[in-house]
C-alpha positions as a Markdown table, in Angstrom:
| # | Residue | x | y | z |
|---|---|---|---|---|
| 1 | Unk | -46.5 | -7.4 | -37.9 |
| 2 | Unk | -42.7 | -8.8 | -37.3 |
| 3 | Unk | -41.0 | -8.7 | -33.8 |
| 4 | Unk | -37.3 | -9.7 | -33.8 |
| 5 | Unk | -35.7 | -11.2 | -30.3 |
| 6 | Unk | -32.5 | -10.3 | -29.8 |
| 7 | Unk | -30.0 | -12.6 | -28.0 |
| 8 | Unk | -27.1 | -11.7 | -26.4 |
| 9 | Unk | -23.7 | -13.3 | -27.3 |
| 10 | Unk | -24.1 | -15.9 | -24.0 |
| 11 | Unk | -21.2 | -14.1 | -22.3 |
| 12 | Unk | -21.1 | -13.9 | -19.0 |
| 13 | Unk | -19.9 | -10.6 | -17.7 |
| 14 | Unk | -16.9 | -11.1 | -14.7 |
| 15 | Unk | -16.9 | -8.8 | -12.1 |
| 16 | Unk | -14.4 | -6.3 | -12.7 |
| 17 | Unk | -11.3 | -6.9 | -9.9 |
| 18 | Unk | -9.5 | -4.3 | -8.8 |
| 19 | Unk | -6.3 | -3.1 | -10.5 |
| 20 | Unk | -2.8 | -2.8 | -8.7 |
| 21 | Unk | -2.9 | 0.0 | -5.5 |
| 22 | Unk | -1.5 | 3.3 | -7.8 |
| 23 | Unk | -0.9 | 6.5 | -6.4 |
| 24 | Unk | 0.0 | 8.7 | -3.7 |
| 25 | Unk | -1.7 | 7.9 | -0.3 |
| 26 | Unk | -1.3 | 10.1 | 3.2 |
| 27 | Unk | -2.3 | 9.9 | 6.5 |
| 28 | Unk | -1.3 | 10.6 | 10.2 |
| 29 | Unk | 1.9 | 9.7 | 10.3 |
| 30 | Unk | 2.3 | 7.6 | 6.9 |
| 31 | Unk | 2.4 | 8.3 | 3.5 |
| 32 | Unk | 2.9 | 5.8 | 0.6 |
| 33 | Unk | 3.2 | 6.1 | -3.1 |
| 34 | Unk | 2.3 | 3.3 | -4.9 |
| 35 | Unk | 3.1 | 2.3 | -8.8 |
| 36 | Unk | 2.6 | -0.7 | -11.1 |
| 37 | Unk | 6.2 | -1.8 | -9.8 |
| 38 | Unk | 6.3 | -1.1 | -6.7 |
| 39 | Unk | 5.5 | 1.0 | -3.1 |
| 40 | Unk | 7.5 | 3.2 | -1.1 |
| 41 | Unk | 6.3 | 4.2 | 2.5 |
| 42 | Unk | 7.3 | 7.0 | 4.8 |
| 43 | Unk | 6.7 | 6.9 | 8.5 |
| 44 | Unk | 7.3 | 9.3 | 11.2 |
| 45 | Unk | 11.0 | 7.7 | 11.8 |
| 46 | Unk | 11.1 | 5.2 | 9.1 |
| 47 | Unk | 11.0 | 4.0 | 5.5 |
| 48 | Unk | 9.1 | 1.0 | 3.8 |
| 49 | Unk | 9.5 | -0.1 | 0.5 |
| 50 | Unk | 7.2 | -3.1 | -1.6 |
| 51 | Unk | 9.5 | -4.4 | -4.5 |
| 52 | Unk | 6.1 | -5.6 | -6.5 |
| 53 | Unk | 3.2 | -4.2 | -7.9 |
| 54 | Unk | 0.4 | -4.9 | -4.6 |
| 55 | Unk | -2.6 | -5.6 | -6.2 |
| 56 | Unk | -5.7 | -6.5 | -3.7 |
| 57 | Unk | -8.7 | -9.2 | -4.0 |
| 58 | Unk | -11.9 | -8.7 | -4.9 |
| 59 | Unk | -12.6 | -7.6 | -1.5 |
| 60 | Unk | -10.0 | -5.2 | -1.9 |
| 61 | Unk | -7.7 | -6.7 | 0.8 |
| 62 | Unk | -4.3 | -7.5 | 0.1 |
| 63 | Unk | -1.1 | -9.2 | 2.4 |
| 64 | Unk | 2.6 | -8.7 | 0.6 |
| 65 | Unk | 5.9 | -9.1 | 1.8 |
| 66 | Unk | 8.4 | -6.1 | 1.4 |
| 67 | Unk | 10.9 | -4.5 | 3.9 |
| 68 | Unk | 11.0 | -1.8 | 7.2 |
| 69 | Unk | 14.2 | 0.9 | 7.7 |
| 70 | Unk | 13.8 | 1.9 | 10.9 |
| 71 | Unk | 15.1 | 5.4 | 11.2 |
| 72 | Unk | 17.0 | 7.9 | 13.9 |
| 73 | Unk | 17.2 | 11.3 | 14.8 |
| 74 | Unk | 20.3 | 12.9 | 13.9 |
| 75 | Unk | 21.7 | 13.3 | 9.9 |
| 76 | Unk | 22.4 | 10.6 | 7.4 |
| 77 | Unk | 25.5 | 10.3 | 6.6 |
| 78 | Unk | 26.7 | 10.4 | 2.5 |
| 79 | Unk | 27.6 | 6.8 | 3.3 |
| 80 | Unk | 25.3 | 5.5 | 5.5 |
| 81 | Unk | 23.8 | 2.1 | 4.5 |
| 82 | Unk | 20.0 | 2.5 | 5.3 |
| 83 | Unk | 19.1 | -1.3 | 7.6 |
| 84 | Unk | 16.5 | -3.0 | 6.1 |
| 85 | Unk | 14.3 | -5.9 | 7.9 |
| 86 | Unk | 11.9 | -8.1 | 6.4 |
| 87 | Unk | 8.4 | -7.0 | 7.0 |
| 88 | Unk | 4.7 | -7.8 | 5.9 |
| 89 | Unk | 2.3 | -5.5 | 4.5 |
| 90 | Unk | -1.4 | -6.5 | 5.2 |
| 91 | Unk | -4.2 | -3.6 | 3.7 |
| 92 | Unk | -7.7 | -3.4 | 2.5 |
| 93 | Unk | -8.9 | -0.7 | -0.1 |
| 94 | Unk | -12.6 | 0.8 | 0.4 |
| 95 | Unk | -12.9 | 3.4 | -2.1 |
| 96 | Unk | -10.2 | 6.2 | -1.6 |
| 97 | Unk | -9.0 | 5.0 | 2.1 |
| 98 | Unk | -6.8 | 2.4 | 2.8 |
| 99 | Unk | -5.9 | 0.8 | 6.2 |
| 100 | Unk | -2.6 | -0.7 | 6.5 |
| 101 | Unk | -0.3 | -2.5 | 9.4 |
| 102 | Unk | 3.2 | -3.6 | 9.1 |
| 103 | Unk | 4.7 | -6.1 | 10.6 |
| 104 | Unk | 8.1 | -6.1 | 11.1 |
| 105 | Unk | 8.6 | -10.1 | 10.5 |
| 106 | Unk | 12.1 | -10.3 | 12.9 |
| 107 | Unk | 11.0 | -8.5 | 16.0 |
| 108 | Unk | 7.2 | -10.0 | 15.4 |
| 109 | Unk | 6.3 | -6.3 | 16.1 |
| 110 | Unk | 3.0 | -5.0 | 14.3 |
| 111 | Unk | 2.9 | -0.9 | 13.5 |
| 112 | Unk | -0.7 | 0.6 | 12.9 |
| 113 | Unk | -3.1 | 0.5 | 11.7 |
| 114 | Unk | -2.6 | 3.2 | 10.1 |
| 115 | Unk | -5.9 | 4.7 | 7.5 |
| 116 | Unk | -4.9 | 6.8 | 4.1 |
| 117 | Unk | -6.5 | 9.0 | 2.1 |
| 118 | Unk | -5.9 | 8.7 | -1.7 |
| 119 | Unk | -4.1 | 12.0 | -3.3 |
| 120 | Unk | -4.2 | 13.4 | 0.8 |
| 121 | Unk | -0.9 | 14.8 | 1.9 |
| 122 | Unk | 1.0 | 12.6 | 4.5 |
| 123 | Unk | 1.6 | 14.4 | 8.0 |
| 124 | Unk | 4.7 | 12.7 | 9.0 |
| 125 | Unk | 7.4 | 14.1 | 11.6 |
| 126 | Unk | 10.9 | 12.9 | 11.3 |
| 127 | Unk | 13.0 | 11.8 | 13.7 |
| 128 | Unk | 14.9 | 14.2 | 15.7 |
């Protein structure tokens, strides 16, 4: 009788890391969508936006710098350049929720935490 021992190639296998945060993302009052070059948020009286792809650690946590528009109540005008401030993003991914905070960098004010569902619709009210 022959036996044959097969050996594998001596490879270990890496843990697989998590890709880039894609998709669209809501919550009470935020919603984000997310793509491979960028996010754009949308709070209750504001707008966010990430210039880079955020891509979290393998514990699924992730800290990127982007900017905050705070908004007001009333119309925007055709010509109206929206202010943008310096702020940081600081999340973690567990599954299909994400918890996020922003901190607006200038006024070293902190917004949230605020916890998203992935492909959930956003219930955001706008500024009056």
């Amino acid at each position: 009788m022959t036996f044959f021992l097969l050996l594998g190639t001596g490879a270990c296998l890496e843990p697989e890391l998590p890709g880039p945060l894609i998709g669209s993302w809501g919550g009470e009052h935020l919603g984000l969508v997310a793509s491979a070059s960028g996010v754009t948020l949308e709070f209750d009286c504001a707008t966010g936006s990430i210039p880079t792809a955020v891509v979290p650690d393998a514990a699924g946590k992730f800290s990127v710098a982007g900017f905050h528009s705070p908004g007001h109540g009333g119309p925007v005008h055709e010509d109206e350049e929206p202010v943008q401030v310096p702020a940081r993003f600081d999340g973690v991914i567990r599954g299909d929720l994400l918890t996020i905070s922003v901190t607006v960098t200038a006024l070293a004010t902190t917004l949230g935490p605020y916890t998203l569902v992935r492909g959930a619709n956003p219930r955001v009210f706008k500024c009056l």
